[in-house]
SEMI-588578 format. One record per residue (C-alpha): residue in one letter; x, y, z; residue number from 1. Coordinates in steps of 0.2 Angstrom, whole numbers, plus 5000, padded with zeros to 4 digits. Example, Ala and Ser with C-alpha at 12.3 -4.5 7.8 and 13.67 -1.06 7.14 Angstrom:
# residues 2
{a,{5062,4978,5039},1}
{s,{5068,4995,5036},2}
//
This chain:
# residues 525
{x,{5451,5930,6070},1}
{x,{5449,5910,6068},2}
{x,{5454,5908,6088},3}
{x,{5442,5920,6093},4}
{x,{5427,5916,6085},5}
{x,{5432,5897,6086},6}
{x,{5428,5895,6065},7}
{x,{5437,5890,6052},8}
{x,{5444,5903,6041},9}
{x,{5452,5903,6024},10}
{x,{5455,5914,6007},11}
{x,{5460,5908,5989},12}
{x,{5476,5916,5984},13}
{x,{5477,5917,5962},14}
{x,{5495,5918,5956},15}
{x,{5499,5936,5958},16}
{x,{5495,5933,5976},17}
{x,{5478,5943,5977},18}
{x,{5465,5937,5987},19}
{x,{5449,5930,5977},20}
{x,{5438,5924,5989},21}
{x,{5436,5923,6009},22}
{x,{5428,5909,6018},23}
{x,{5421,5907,6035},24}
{x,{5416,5890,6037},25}
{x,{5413,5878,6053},26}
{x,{5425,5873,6069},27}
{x,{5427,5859,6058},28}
{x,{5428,5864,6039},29}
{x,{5424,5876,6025},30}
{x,{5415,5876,6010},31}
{x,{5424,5881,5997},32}
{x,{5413,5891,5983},33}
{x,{5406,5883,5968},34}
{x,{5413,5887,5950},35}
{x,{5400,5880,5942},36}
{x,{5407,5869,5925},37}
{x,{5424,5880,5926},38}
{x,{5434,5870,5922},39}
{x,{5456,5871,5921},40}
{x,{5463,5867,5903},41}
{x,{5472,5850,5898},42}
{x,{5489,5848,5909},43}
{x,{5484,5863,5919},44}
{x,{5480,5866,5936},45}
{x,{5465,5879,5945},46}
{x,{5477,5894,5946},47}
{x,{5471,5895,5966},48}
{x,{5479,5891,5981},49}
{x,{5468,5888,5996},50}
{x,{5473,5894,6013},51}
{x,{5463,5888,6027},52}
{x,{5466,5888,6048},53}
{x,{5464,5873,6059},54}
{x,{5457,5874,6074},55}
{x,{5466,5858,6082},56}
{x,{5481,5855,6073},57}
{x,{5475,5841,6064},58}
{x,{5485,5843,6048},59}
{x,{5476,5839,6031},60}
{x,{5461,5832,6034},61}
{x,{5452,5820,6019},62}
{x,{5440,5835,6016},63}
{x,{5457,5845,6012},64}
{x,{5463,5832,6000},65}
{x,{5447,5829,5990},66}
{x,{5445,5848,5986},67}
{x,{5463,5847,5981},68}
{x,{5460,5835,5969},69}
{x,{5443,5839,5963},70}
{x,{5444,5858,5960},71}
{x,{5464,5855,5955},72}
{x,{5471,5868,5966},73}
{x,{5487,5874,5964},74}
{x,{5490,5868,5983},75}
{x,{5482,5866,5998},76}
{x,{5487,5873,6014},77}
{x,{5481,5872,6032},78}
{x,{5489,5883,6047},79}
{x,{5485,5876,6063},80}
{x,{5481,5888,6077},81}
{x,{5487,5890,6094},82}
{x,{5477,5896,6110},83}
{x,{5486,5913,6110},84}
{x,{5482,5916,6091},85}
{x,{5499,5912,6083},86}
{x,{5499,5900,6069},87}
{x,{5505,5884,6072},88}
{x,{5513,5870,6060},89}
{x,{5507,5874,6039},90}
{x,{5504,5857,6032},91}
{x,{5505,5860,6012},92}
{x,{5501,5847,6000},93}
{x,{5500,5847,5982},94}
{x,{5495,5835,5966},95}
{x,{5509,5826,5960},96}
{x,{5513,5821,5942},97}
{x,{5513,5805,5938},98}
{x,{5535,5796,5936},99}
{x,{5540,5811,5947},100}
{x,{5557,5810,5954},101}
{x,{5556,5803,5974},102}
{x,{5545,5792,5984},103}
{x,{5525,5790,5981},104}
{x,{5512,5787,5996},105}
{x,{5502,5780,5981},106}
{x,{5489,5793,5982},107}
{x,{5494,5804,5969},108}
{x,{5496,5819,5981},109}
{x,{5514,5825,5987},110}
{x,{5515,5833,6006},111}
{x,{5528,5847,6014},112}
{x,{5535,5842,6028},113}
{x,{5524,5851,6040},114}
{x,{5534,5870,6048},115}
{x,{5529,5887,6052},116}
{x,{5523,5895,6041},117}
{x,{5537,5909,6043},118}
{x,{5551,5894,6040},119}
{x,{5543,5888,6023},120}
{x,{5557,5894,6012},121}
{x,{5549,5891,5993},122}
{x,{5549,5902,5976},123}
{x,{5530,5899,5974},124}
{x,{5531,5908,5956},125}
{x,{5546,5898,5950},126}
{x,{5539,5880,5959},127}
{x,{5518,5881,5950},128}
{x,{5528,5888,5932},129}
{x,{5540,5871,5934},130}
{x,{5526,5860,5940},131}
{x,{5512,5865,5926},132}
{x,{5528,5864,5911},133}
{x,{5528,5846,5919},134}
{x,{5511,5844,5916},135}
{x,{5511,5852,5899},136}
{x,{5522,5841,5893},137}
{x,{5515,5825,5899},138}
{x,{5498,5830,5890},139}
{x,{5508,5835,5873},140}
{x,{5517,5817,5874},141}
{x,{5499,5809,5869},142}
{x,{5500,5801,5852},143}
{x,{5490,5806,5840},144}
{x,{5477,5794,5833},145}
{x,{5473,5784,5848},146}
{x,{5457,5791,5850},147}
{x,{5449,5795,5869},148}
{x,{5458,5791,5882},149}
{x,{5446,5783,5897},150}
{x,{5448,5777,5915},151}
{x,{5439,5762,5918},152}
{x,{5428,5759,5933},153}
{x,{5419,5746,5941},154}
{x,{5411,5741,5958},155}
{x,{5410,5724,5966},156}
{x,{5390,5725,5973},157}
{x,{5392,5708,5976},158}
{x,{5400,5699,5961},159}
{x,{5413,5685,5964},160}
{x,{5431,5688,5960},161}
{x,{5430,5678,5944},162}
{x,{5414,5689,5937},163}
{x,{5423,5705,5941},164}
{x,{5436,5698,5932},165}
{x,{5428,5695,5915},166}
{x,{5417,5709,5919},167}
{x,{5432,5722,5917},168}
{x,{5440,5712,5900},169}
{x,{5421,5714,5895},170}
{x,{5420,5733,5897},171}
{x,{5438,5734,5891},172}
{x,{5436,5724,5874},173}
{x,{5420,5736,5873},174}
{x,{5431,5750,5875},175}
{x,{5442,5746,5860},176}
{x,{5428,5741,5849},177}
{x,{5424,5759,5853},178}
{x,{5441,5764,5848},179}
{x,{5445,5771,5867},180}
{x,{5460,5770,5872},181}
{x,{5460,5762,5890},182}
{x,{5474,5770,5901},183}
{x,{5470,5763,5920},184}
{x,{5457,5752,5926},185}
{x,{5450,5756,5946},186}
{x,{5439,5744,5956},187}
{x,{5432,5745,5973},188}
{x,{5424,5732,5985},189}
{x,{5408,5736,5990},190}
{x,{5391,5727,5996},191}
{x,{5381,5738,5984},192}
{x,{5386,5753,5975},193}
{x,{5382,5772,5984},194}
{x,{5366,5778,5977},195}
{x,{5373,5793,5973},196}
{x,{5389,5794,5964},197}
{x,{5392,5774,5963},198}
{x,{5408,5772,5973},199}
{x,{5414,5779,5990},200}
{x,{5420,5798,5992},201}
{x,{5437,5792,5996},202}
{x,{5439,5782,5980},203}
{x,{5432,5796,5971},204}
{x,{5445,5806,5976},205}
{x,{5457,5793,5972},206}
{x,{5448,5793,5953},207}
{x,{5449,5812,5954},208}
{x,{5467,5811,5957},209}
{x,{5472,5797,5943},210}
{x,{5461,5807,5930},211}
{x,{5471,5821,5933},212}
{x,{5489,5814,5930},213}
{x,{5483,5802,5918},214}
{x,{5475,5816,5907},215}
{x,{5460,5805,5900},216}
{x,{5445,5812,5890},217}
{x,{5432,5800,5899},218}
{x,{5429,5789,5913},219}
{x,{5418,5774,5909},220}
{x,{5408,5764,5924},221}
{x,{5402,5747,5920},222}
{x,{5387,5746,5930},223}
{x,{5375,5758,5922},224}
{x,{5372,5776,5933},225}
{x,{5354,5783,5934},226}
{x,{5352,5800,5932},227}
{x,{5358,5806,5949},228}
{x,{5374,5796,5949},229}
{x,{5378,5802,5931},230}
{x,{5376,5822,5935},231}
{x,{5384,5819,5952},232}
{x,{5399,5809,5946},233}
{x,{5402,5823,5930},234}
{x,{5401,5839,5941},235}
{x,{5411,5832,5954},236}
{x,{5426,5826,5942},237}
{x,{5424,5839,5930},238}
{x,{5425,5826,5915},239}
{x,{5413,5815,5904},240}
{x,{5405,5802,5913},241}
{x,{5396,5789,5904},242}
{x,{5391,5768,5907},243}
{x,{5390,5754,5900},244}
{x,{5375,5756,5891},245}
{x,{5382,5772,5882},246}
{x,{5397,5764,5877},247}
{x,{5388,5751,5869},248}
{x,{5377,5766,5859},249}
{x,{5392,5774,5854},250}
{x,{5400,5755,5850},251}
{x,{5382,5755,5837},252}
{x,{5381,5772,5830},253}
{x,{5400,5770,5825},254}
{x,{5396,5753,5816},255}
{x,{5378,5759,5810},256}
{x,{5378,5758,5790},257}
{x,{5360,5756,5782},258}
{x,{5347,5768,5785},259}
{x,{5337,5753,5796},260}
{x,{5351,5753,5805},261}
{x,{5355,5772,5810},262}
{x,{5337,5775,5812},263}
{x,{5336,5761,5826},264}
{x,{5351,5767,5833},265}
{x,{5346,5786,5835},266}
{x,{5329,5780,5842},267}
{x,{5338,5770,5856},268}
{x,{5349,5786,5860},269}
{x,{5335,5795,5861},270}
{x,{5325,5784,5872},271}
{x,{5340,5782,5884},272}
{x,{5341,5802,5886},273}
{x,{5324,5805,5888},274}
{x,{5323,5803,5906},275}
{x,{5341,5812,5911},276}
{x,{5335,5828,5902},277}
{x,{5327,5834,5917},278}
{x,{5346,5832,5925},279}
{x,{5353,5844,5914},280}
{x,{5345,5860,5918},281}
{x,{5359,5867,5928},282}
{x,{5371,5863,5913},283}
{x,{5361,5871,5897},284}
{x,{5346,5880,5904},285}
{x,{5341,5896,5914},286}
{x,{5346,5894,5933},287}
{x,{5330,5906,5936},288}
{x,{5319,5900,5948},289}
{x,{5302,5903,5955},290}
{x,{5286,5895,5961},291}
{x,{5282,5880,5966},292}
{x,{5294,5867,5955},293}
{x,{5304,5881,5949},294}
{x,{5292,5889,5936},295}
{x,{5302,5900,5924},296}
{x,{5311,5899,5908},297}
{x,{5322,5883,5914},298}
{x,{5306,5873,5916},299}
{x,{5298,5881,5898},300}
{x,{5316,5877,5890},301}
{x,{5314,5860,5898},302}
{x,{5298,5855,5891},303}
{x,{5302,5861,5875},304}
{x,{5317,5850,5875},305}
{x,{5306,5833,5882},306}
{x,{5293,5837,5869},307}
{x,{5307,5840,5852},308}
{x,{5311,5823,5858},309}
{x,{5295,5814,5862},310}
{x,{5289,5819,5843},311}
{x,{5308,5815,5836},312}
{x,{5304,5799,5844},313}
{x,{5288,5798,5837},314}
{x,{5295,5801,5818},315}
{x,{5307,5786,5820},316}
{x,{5294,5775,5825},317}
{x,{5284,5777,5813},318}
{x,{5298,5777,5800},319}
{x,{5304,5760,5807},320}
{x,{5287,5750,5807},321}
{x,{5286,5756,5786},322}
{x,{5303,5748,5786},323}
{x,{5296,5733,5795},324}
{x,{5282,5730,5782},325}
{x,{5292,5730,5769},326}
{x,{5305,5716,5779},327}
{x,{5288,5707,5781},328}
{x,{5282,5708,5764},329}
{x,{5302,5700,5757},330}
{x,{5299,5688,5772},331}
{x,{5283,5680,5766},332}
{x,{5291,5681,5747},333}
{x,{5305,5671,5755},334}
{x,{5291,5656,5764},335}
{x,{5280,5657,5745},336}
{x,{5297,5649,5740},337}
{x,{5298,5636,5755},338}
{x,{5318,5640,5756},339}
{x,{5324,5636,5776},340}
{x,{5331,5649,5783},341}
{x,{5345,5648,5795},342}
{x,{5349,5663,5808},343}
{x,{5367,5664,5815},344}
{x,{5364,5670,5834},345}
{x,{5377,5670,5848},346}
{x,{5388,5683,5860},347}
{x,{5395,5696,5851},348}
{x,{5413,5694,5843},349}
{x,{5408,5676,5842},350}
{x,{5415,5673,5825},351}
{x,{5397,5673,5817},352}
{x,{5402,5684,5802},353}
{x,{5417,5674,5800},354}
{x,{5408,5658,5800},355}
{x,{5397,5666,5786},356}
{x,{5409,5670,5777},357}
{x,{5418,5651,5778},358}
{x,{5403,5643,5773},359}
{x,{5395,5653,5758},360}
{x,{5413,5657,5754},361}
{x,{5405,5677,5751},362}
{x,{5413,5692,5754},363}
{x,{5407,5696,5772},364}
{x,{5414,5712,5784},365}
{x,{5425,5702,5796},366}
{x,{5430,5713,5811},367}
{x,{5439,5709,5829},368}
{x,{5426,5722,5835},369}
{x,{5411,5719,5846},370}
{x,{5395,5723,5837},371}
{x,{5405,5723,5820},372}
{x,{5387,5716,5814},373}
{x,{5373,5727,5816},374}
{x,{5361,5726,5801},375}
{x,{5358,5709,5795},376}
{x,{5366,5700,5782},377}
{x,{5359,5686,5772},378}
{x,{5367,5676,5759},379}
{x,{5364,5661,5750},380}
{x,{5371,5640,5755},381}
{x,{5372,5626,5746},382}
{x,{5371,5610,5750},383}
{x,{5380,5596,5744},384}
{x,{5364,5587,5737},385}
{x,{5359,5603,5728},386}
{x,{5348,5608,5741},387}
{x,{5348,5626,5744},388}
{x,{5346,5640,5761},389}
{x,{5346,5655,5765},390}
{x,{5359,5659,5779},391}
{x,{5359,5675,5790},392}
{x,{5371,5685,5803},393}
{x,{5365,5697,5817},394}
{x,{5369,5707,5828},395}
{x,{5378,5700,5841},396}
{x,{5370,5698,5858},397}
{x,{5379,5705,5876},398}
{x,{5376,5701,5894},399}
{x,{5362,5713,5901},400}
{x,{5359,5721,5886},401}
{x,{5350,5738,5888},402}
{x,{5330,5738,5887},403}
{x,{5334,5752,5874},404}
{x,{5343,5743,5860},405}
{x,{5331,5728,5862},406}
{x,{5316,5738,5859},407}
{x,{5326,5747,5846},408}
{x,{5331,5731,5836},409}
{x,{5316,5723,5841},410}
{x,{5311,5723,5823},411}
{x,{5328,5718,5816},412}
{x,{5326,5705,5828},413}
{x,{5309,5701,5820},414}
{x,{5320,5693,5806},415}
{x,{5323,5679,5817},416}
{x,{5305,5672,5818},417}
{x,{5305,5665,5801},418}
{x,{5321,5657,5804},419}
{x,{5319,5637,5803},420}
{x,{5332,5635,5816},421}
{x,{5344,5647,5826},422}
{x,{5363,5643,5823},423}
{x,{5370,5646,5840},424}
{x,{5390,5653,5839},425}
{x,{5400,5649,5856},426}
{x,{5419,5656,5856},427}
{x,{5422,5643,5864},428}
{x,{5442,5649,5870},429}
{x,{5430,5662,5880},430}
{x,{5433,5657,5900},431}
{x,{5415,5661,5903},432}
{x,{5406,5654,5890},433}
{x,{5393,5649,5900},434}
{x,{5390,5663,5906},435}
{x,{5388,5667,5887},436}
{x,{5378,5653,5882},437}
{x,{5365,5658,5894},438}
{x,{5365,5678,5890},439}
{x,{5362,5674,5872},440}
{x,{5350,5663,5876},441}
{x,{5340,5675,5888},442}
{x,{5339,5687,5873},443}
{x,{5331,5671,5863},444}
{x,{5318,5671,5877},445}
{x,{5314,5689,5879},446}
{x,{5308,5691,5862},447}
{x,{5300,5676,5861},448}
{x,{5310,5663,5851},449}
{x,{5315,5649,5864},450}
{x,{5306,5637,5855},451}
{x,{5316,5637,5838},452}
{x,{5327,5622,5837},453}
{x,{5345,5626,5842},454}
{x,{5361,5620,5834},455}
{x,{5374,5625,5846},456}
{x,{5392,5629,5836},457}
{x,{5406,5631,5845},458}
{x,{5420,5640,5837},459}
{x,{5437,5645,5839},460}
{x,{5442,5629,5844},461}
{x,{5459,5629,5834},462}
{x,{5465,5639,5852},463}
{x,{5461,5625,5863},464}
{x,{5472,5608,5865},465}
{x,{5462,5594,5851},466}
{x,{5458,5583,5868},467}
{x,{5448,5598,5877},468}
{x,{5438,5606,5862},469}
{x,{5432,5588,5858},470}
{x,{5428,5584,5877},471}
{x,{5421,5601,5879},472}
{x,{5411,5601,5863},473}
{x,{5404,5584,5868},474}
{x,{5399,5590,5886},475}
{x,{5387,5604,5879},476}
{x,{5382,5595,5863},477}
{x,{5388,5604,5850},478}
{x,{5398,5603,5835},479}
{x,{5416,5610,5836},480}
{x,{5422,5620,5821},481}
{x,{5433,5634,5818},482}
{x,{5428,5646,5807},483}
{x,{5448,5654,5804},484}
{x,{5455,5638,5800},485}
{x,{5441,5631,5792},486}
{x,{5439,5614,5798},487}
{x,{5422,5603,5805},488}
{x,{5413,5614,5792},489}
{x,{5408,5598,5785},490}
{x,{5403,5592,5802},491}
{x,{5390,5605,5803},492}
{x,{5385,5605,5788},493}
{x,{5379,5588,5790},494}
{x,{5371,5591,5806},495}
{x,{5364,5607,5799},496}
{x,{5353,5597,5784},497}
{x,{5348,5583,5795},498}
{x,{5339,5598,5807},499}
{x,{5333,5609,5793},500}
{x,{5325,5595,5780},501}
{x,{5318,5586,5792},502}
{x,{5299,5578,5788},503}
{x,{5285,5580,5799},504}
{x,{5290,5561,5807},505}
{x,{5306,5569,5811},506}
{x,{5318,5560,5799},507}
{x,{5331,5568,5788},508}
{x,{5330,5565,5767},509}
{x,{5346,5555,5772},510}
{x,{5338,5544,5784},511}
{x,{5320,5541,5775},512}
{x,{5336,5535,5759},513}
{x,{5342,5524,5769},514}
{x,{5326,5515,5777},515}
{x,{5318,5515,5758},516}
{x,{5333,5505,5751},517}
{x,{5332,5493,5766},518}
{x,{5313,5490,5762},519}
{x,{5316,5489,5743},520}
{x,{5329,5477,5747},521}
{x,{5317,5464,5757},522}
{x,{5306,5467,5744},523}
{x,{5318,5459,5732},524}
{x,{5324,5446,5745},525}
//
């Protein structure tokens, strides 16, 4: 039939050997059909073998090889087809688990050695009921309590080497603040991302295919998918797909512990879903469709969906500016009793909360997590000469930080503008901490707050050689500390008072001291 009407053909076999479906594609492929969100359980395969003829022997094609691995097929076969009508070689391929026995081509897929189909001598029964208890107990050996497992992934569009680089240790520290559990990390070079599912249809087969013998949960992409790319990357791999900016809302709603700070939390979810709602409709709504736009329930359901969410966003709002007034009115308690306040700012998992905790000596949470700190916390300092402060930690500050959690914290952030001074915490082991420096600083600016005077702290200094902290603290201006270890606290201290107390000429207390006891002393000379 194939050679006389010069199309492919193909059927898909189950396990008891009934046909399920027949195809007649193209002389150059076949569209398999769409199962919708079907999806294979954990360790297992589709429970379908596709069987398609060739029209000029050219074996398995990429086309053949991505199906394979995006539907999870039992196999994959292609007969070639010769001028009188007789089949030609079979080529058969398959998915292979991962620390199988025997040589790997590295693509995760294991091929026959091409034959007639008449001279393939295999148990099928016996070989998919070996090959899944393989599977199963691959997905059984997961330990318990690791949380999600996750493929990482990320594309070049441009970035240097050395930014991909700390791009990746970036997403993965986010990652495990997240409590993910990262099995494999896949990067592709490309001058800009594919508008449609991010990466190339070839490395999506090859993320298809490591998804499936690494059994993860999730696949996380650093650079942050619209819409489009986020519906198209998840139907196609079958799996959650989520970015950056996801990861870092899940990273906050995990961490979130006052009501100010879930509320800003669930507002910034809900701003960042609003738009992909309308991407959804084939995954929760009526597929009906009629009219122009597709009138009908799915667009009713829709709406309904847009507005709960609109007045949901509306309720927190208006929750958050009551809490705002109530901030305001303890801020201008605070300035009635002319105490300085001092803001600790920097990249997140800087050390800010441990620096708190070193100088008020207060019991402060103190986690190796990014964004451990979300709602503010202020305690009181003392200075040596009885003066006293008010010192405060916040949440820590990212690269590109999404549009959402700004205008979510916006009014946490508002806490800063009262601050007499902005104390600035570098990690300064961190090998792009300029990179750092500057994003913080960005944020500074976007919410208007670059003209607060700056101490810049750098911290963690105990993991660098004495010679190169000094030399680099010295280079950037700053005062070198570590907070662990607690050493140069005094240091900053002093240089903190001389900022905060200065007079309107710009002298410290210390300073005007000294200058009055020269003068008193010409006065007695």
């Amino acid at each position: 039939m194939s050679r006389e009407i010069r199309r492919q053909v193909g059927v898909l076999l189950d396990r008891r050997g009934q046909v399920t479906h027949v195809m007649v594609g193209t002389p150059r492929g076949i569209e398999l059909p769409d199962w919708g969100r079907l999806r294979a359980g954990r360790g297992r395969l589709r429970g379908l073998r596709c069987v398609h003829t060739h029209l000029v022997g050219e074996g398995l094609t990429r086309d053949d090889l991505t199906d394979l691995a995006l539907l999870r097929l039992d196999a994959m076969v292609s007969v070639g087809v010769e001028e009188d009508g007789n089949p030609g070689l079979a080529h058969v391929a398959v998915l292979r688990p991962p620390n199988r026995d025997g040589e790997d081509d590295g693509t995760g897929v294991e091929r026959f050695d091409p034959a007639p189909p008449a001279r393939i001598d295999l148990d099928f029964q016996s070989w998919i009921r070996e090959l899944e208890a393989e599977l199963a107990v691959l997905a059984d050996t997961r330990e318990v309590g690791d949380g999600e497992r996750a493929l990482l992934v990320s594309v070049t569009a441009g970035r240097r080497p050395e930014e991909l680089e700390a791009h990746l240790d970036e997403l993965q520290e986010l990652a495990r603040s997240a409590n993910v559990q990262v099995v494999d990390v896949v990067t592709q070079q490309r001058a800009r991302v594919d508008p449609k599912s991010v990466i190339g249809s070839g490395k999506l087969q090859d993320l298809v295919i490591r998804a499936f013998q690494s059994d993860v949960d999730l696949v996380i992409f650093d650079q942050n998918l619209n819409p489009t790319q986020a519906r198209n990357l998840s139907e196609r791999m079958e799996l959650r797909v989520i970015d950056r900016t996801q990861l870092i809302l899940d990273i906050f709603a995990q961490h979130a512990s006052t009501r100010d700070g879930k509320l800003q939390v669930e507002l910034a979810q809900l701003q960042y879903r609003l738009p992909r709602l309308s991407q959804r409709t084939d995954l929760s709504l009526s597929r009906l469709e009629g009219g122009i736009g597709g009138r009908g329930p799915g667009e009713t359901k829709l709406e309904v969906d847009r507005r709960r969410v609109r007045e949901r966003i509306g309720r927190l709002e208006r929750e958050l500016r009551k809490l705002g007034t109530q901030r305001e009115n303890r801020r201008r308690r605070r300035a009635r009793r002319e105490v300085p306040v001092l803001s600790i700012v920097g990249y997140t998992n800087a050390g800010k909360s441990t620096l708190l905790r070193a100088l008020t000596r207060t019991d402060v949470l103190v986690a190796d997590k990014m964004f451990a700190t979300l709602d503010p916390v202020s305690r009181r300092l003392r200075f040596p000469r009885e003066r006293e402060i008010i010192i405060t930690d916040t949440v820590g500050f990212i690269r590109d930080l999404p549009k959402e959690l700004v205008n979510a914290f916006r009014a946490t952030l508002e806490e800063l503008t009262d601050a007499t001074a902005l104390l600035h915490v570098v990690d300064a082991s961190a090998p792009d901490l300029e990179r750092r420096i500057e994003a913080v600083r960005g944020v500074i600016e976007q919410i208007g707050l670059a003209d607060k005077p700056e101490i810049l702290v750098f911290n963690q200094v105990d993991l660098l050689p004495a010679r190169a902290a000094g030399a680099l603290a010295a280079r950037y201006e700053a005062v070198p500390v570590s907070a662990l270890e607690r050493t140069g606290l005094r240091a900053l201290l002093e240089h903190c008072e001389k900022v905060l107390f200065q007079d309107a000429d710009g002298l410290s207390d210390m300073e005007r001291q000294r200058l009055n006891g020269l003068a008193a002393d010409r006065g007695r000379g």
